[in-house]
Every structure is written in structure tokens, then in C-alpha cells.
C-alpha positions as CSV (number, residue, x, y, z in Angstrom):
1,X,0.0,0.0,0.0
2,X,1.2,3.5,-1.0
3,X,2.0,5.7,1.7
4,X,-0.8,8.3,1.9
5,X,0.3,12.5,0.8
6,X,2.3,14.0,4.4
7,X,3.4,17.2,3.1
8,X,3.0,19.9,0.7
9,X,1.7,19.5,-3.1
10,X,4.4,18.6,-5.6
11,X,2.7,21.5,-8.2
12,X,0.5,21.8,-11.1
13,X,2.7,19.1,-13.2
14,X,1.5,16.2,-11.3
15,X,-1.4,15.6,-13.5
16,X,1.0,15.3,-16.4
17,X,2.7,12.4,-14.9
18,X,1.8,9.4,-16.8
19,X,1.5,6.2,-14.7
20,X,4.9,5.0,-16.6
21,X,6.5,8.1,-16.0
22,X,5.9,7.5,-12.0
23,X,7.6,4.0,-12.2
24,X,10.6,5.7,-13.8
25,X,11.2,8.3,-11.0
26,X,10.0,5.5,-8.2
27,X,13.0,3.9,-9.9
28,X,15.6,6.3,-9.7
29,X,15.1,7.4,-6.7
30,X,15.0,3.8,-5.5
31,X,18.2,3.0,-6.9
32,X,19.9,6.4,-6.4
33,X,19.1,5.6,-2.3
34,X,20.7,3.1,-2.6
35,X,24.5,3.8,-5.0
36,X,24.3,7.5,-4.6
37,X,25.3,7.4,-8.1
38,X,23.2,8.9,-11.0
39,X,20.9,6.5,-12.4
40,X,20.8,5.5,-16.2
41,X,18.3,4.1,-18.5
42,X,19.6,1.0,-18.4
43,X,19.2,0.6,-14.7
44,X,15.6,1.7,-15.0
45,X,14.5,-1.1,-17.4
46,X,16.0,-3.6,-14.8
47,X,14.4,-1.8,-11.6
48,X,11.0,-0.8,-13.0
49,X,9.9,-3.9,-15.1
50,X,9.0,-1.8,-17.8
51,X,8.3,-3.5,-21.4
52,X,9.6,-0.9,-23.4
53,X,13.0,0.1,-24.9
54,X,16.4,1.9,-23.3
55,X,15.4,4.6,-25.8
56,X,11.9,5.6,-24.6
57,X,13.2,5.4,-20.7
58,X,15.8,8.2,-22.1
59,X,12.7,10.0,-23.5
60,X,10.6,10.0,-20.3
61,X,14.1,10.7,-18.3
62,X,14.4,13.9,-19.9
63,X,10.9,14.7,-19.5
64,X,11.0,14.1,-15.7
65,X,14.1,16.5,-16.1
66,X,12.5,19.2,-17.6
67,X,9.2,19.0,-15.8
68,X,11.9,19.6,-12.6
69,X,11.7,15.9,-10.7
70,X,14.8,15.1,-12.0
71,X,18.3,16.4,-12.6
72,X,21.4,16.0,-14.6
73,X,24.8,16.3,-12.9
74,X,27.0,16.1,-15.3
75,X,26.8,15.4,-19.0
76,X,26.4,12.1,-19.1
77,X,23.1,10.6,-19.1
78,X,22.6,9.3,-15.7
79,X,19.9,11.6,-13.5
80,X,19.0,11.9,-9.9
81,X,16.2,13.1,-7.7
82,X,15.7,16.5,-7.4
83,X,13.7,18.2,-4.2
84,X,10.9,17.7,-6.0
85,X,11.0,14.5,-7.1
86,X,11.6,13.2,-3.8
87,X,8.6,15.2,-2.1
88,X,6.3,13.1,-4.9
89,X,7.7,10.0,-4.1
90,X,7.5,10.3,-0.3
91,X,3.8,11.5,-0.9
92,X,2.7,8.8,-3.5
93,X,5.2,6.7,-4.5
94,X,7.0,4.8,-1.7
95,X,5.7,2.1,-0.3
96,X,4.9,1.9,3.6
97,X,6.9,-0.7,5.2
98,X,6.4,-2.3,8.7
99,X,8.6,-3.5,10.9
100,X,9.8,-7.1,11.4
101,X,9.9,-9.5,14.2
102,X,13.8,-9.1,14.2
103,X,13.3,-5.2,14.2
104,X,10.7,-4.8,16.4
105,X,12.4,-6.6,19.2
106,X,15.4,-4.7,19.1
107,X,13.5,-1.8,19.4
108,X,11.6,-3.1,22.5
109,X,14.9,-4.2,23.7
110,X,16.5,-0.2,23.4
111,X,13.6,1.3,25.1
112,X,13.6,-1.2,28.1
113,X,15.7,0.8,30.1
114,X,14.9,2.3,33.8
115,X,12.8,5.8,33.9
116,X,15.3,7.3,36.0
117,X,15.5,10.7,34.7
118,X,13.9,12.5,30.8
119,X,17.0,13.6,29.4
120,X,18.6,9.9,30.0
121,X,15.2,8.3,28.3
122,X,15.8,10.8,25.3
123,X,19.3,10.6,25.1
124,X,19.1,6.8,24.6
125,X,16.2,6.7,22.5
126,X,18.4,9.6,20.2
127,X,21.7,7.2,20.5
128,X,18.9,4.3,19.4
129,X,17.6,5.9,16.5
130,X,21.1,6.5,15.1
131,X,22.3,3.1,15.2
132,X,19.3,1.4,13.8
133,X,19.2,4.5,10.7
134,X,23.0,5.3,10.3
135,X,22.3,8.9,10.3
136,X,22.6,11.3,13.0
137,X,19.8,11.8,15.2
138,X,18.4,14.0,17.8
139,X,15.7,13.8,20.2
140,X,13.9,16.4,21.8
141,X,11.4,17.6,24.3
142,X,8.8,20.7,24.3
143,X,5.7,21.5,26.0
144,X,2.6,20.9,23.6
145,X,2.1,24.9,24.2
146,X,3.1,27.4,25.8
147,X,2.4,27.2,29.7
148,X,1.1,29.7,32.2
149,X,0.0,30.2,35.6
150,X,-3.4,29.0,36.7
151,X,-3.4,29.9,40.0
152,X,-1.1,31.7,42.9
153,X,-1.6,31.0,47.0
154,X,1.3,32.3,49.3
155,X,0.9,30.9,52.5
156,X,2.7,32.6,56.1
157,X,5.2,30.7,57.6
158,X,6.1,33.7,60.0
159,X,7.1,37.4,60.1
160,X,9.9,37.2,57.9
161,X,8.5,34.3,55.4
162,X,5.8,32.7,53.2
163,X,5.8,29.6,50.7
164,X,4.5,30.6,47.8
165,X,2.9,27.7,45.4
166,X,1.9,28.3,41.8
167,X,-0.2,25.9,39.6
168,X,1.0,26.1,35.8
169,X,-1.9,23.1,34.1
170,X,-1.4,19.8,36.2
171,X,1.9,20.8,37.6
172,X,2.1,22.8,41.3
173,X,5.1,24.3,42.2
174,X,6.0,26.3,45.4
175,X,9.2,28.1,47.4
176,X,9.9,29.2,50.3
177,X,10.5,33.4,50.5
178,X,12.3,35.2,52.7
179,X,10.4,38.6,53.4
180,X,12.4,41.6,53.2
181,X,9.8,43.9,54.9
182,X,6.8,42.7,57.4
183,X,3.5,41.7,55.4
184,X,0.4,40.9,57.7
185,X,-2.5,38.1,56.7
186,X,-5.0,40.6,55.7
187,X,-2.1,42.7,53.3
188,X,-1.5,38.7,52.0
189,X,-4.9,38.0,51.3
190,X,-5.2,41.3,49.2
191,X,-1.9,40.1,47.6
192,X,-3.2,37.2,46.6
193,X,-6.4,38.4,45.0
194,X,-4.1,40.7,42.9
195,X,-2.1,38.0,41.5
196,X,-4.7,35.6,40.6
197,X,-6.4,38.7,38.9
198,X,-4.3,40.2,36.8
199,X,-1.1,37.5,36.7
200,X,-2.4,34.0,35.6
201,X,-3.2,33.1,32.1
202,X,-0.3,35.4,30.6
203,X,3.0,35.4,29.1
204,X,6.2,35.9,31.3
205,X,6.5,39.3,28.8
206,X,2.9,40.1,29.9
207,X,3.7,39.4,33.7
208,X,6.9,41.7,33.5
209,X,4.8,44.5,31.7
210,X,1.9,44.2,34.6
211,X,4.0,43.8,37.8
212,X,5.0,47.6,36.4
213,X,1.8,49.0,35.5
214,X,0.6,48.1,39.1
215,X,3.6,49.5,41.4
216,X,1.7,52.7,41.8
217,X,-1.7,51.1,43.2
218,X,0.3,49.3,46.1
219,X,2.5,49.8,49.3
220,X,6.1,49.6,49.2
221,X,5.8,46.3,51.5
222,X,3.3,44.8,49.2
223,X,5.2,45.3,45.5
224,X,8.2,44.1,47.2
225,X,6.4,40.8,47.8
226,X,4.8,40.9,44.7
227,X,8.1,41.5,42.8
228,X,9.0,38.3,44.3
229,X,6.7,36.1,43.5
230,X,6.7,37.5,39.7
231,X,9.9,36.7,39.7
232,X,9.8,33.2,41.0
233,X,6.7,32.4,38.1
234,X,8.5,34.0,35.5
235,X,11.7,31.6,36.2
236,X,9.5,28.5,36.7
237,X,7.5,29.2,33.5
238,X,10.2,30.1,31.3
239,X,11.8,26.9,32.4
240,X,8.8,24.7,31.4
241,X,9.0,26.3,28.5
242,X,12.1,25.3,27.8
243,X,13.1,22.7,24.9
244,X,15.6,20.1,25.5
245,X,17.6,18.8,22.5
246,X,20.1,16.1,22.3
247,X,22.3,14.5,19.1
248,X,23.8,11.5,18.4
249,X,26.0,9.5,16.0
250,X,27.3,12.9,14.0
251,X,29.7,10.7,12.9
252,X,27.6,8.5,11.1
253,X,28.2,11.5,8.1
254,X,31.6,10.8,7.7
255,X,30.3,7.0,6.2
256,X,28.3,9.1,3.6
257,X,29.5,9.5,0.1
258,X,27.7,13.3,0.0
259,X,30.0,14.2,3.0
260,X,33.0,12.9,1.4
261,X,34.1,17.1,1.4
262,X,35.8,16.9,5.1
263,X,34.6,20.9,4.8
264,X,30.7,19.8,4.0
265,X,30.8,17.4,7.1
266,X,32.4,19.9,9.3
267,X,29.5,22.7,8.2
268,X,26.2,20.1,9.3
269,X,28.6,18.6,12.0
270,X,29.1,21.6,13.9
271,X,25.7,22.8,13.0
272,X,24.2,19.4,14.8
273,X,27.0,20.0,17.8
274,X,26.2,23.8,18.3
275,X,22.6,25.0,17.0
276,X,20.6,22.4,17.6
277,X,18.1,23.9,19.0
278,X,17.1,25.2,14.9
279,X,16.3,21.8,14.1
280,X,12.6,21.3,12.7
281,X,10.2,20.8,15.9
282,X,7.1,20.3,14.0
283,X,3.9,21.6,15.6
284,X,1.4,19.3,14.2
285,X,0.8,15.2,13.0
286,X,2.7,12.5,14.1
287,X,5.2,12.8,11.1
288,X,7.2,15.1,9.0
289,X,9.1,14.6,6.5
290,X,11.3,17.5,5.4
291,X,13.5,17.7,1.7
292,X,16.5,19.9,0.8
293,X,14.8,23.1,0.6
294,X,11.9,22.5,2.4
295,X,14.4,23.0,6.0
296,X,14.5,26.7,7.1
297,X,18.0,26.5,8.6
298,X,20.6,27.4,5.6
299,X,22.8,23.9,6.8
300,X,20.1,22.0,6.1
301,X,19.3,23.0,2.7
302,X,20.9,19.9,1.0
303,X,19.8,17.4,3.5
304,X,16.4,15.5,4.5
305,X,15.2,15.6,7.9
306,X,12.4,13.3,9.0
307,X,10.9,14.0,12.6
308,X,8.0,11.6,14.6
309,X,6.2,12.8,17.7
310,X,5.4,11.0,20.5
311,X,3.4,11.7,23.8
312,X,5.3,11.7,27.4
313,X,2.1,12.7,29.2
314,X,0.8,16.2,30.5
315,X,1.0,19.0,28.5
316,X,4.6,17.7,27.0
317,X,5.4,16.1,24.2
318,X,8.8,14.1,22.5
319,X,10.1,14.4,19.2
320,X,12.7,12.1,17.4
321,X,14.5,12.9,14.5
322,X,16.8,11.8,11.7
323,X,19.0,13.8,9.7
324,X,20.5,12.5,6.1
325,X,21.2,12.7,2.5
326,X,18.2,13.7,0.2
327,X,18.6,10.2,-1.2
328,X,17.6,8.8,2.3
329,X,15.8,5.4,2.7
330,X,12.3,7.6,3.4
331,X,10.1,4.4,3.6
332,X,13.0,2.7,6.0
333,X,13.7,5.8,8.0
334,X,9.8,6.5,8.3
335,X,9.1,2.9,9.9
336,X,11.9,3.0,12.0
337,X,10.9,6.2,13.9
338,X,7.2,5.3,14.0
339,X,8.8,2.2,15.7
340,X,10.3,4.6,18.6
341,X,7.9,7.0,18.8
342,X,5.6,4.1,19.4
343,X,7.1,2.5,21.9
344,X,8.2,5.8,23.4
345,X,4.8,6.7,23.9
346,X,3.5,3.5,25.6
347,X,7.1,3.6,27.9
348,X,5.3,7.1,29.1
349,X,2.0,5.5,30.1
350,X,-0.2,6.8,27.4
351,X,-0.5,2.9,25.9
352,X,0.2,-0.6,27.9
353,X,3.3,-3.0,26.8
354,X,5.6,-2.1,23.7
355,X,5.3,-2.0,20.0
356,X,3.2,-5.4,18.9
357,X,5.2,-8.0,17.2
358,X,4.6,-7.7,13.3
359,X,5.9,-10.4,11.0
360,X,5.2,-8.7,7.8
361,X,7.0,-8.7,4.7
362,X,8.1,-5.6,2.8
């Protein structure tokens, strides 16, 4: 079975694509994936199962050139995917493959580790994904949006103290505060009613912007509590705000006949080491695939970047994701991290047990 559209519209040509010319660039980019060499008519004929002659396979070949889903390197006649031509193919012409028994159980096997701490769990899962792929990999971790507080309660310990406890969603957090002037019950109370008035349901740029434009309405005793605990809720928030990424097996480029250019490697290498933090974090759907252009960050322009979500629970979520060449194993690398994101989000309680066993053919 075909693997159903993901991503954007290949363009008004598609209609022109003849059934034959679609087994043709299902070919190439078949056998480009795998020799990274461009792909000549002769190839085709064996790959496609096509009745026709070498000649007509030329034909089409330079019709999928001009019509932009392939391109020619060099002058000889070989061709190889372009952007474009891979974005069809991951939409309607690769095949969806499922896991085998031999697969799945090395994935089960990966992800049975202890829950000690997140950023061990994603760190392994990312270290995983690389060695089952060969590509680098990186996993991260975001809230599913953006979080504020819900509610405020500060409660007197004594003269000089009060805990103050904060609800942001299902998560309360509190701290103790050490008073730098004398606040009585009643001035807490009032305190209180303030905060959960005018500082819950906002942005930390919101709460900064308020905790100003309310200084003149109370005592000095009163804002310097109030500064306080503005201060403690921005810190908290932006913290749960903040994403977590880790990357692994970086050296897996060096293997890659793309990254043979030790400068090429070094560019996405130090990219992957040092600005992680750019790489795609899809909002929406449980996969996306991105191709050469389609990436926003300039490093990424000649590579392919495929990225599943999975669910650890609250209001956060996981992402894994897999870094290549454009002439990536899509259908392979698609499985794969379904796989982990699978069994990522059962390890997190939102499903019982690990992947199902599958002992189907691709």
C-alpha cells in the first residue's frame, strides 16, 4: 500500500505524470538511495519492469528533467532526484513498510531501560535511532504549548517568610520566601487576589509588563512581595517552557558519500554540535518529512530531515529525529521512527506494553 500525501503539493505538473513516468522516477530514486550514483536508463529497465526500450526510458528521463523531478549532474546521461522529485515520491510513491519481528524486538529491547530521569530516556532513544538509521539523530522535548499560571496562593510561615505555590496546568510548584519587609495576613490576602487577577493566564513578557503598570496602586511592603513572586513564576515558566535537545551518532556523516568534502561534514557537524536547538520541531501530526529546501535552517538546505512525535504525558510532548542525504531510505527511515515514537509513547504510560510484534513482509 502506497503511503498516503504528508506534506506539501508537488505542483500543477502532477497531473502530467503518466503512470509510466511515475515508475521511472519511483525507480531512480529507488536505486539512487541506494548507490548514490546517478541512475541510467539502463538501470531503470531492470528496476521498473517496464516492457519498453532503453530509448523511450531516455525519453521519459528527460521529460522528468525538464518538468523539474529530475536532474542531470553532469553530462552524461545518468539523472537523480531533485527536491521535488523526492517530495512526490515520499507522498505517492513509496511504499509503507512495517517492521519485522527481528526489528521490532530490538526496538523493545532499546527502550527497556529504567525511567530514572527524561533527558537519560531521550538521550538513549536519540543514540537508538542513530544506530538502527546510520544517520545522525536528535531527540527532543517541548511543551505541547506554551504554559502559564493557573493559579497563585502564598501561605505565612512567619514574620519574615511565606511559601508561595503556583499551579502552571497539572503541575504545582511552590518556594519558600524570605520577606524583606513585614506583610500581615490581611495585606496577603489582598496580595493574593491581585495575582490571581491580573497574573495568571499570561505570558512571562505580559507578567513583567503588569507587575509595572501596578507599582503605583500598592504599598512599598506589598510590591516588594509581589516582585518576588513575579519573579519566581516568570523563572518556573520560562523553564517549562524550555526545549531540550540532544544529538547522536554525528559521525555517522563521515560514512556518507555526500559528506565525502571533510569541509561539507564539518559545516552540518558543527551545525548538529552547536545550533541544535534550529532543528525542525514540527507543531502538528505524528510525522514530518522534510526535503532539501523545504528546511528553514541554511545547513540544512541539501539534506532531509524526518521527525516523529510521540506523547510523554501532560501537557509535553517528545520528538525524534533523523537527519541524512536527500537520497535517504524515506520508507525505511519512516518505519523505523514510528517504531520509537511508538514505543516511546507506551514507555510514558499513554498505551500498555511495547510495539506489537509484526511479521510482515516488505
Amino acid at each position: 500500500m502506497s503511503a498516503k500525501p504528508t506534506d506539501q503539493s508537488t505542483g500543477g505538473e502532477r497531473m502530467e505524470l503518466t503512470n509510466r513516468k511515475k515508475r521511472i522516477l519511483r525507480a531512480i530514486v529507488e536505486i539512487y538511495i541506494i548507490t548514490a550514483e546517478p541512475v541510467g536508463s539502463k538501470a531503470v529497465a531492470q528496476q521498473a519492469g517496464l516492457d519498453i526500450s532503453t530509448a523511450t526510458i531516455r525519453n521519459e528521463m528527460a521529460d522528468l528533467t525538464e518538468m523539474g523531478y529530475l536532474e542531470q549532474p553532469h553530462t552524461s546521461a545518468g539523472r537523480i532526484p531533485s527536491p521535488k522529485g523526492y517530495r512526490l515520491y515520499v507522498n505517492e510513491l513509496m511504499e509503507r513498510q512495517r517492521l519485522s519481528v527481528a526489528e521490532t524486538e530490538k526496538i523493545n529491547q532499546s527502550l527497556q531501560m529504567k525511567m530514572e530521569e527524561l533527558d537519560r530516556v531521550i538521550s538513549q532513544a536519540g543514540k537508538a535511532v542513530s544506530s538502527f538509521v546510520n544517520y545522525p539523530a536528535y531527540a527532543a522535548t517541548a511543551v505541547k504549548s506554551s504554559v502559564t499560571a493557573s493559579r497563585f496562593d502564598l501561605l505565612p510561615v512567619d514574620e519574615k517568610s511565606c511559601i508561595v505555590v503556583m499551579m502552571m496546568g497539572d503541575r504545582v510548584k511552590s518556594q519558600l520566601l524570605r520577606l524583606q519587609l513585614k506583610v500581615d495576613r490581611d495585606q496577603m490576602s489582598a496580595l493574593v487576589e491581585l495575582l490571581n487577577r491580573h497574573f495568571t493566564g499570561i505570558s512571562t513578557k505580559e507578567m513583567n509588563e503588569r507587575l509595572m503598570a501596578v507599582a503605583q496602586g500598592i504599598t512599598p511592603q506589598l510590591f516588594l512581595l509581589l516582585s518576588q513572586t513575579v519573579n519566581y513564576a516568570v523563572e518556573m515558566l520560562e523553564e517549562a517552557d524550555r526545549r531540550e535537545f540532544i544529538t547522536a551518532g554525528t559521525n555517522q556523516l563521515l560514512k556518507l558519500p555526500e559528506f565525502r568534502d571533510a569541509d561539507k561534514a564539518h559545516q552540518l557537524m558543527s551545525f548538529l554540535a552547536d545550533s541544535k536547538e534550529s532543528l525542525p520541531m514540527p507543531e502538528e501530526g505524528p510525522m514530518k518529512i522534510l526535503i532539501g529546501p523545504e528546511n528553514v535552517s541554511e545547513a540544512l538546505q541539501n539534506t532531509s530531515v524526518v521527525v516523529a512525535s510521540y506523547d510523554i504525558g501532560g501537557d509535553m510532548r517528545g520528538l525524534i529525529g533523523v537527519v541524512g542525504p536527500t537520497r535517504m531510505d524515506y520508507a525505511s527511515v519512516a518505519a523505523r521512527l514510528a517504531g520509537f515514537a511508538d514505543g516511546l509513547t507506551r514507555m510514558f504510560g499513554k498505551q500498555e506494553g511495547l510495539p506489537p510484534k509484526e511479521d510482515t513482509k516488505t
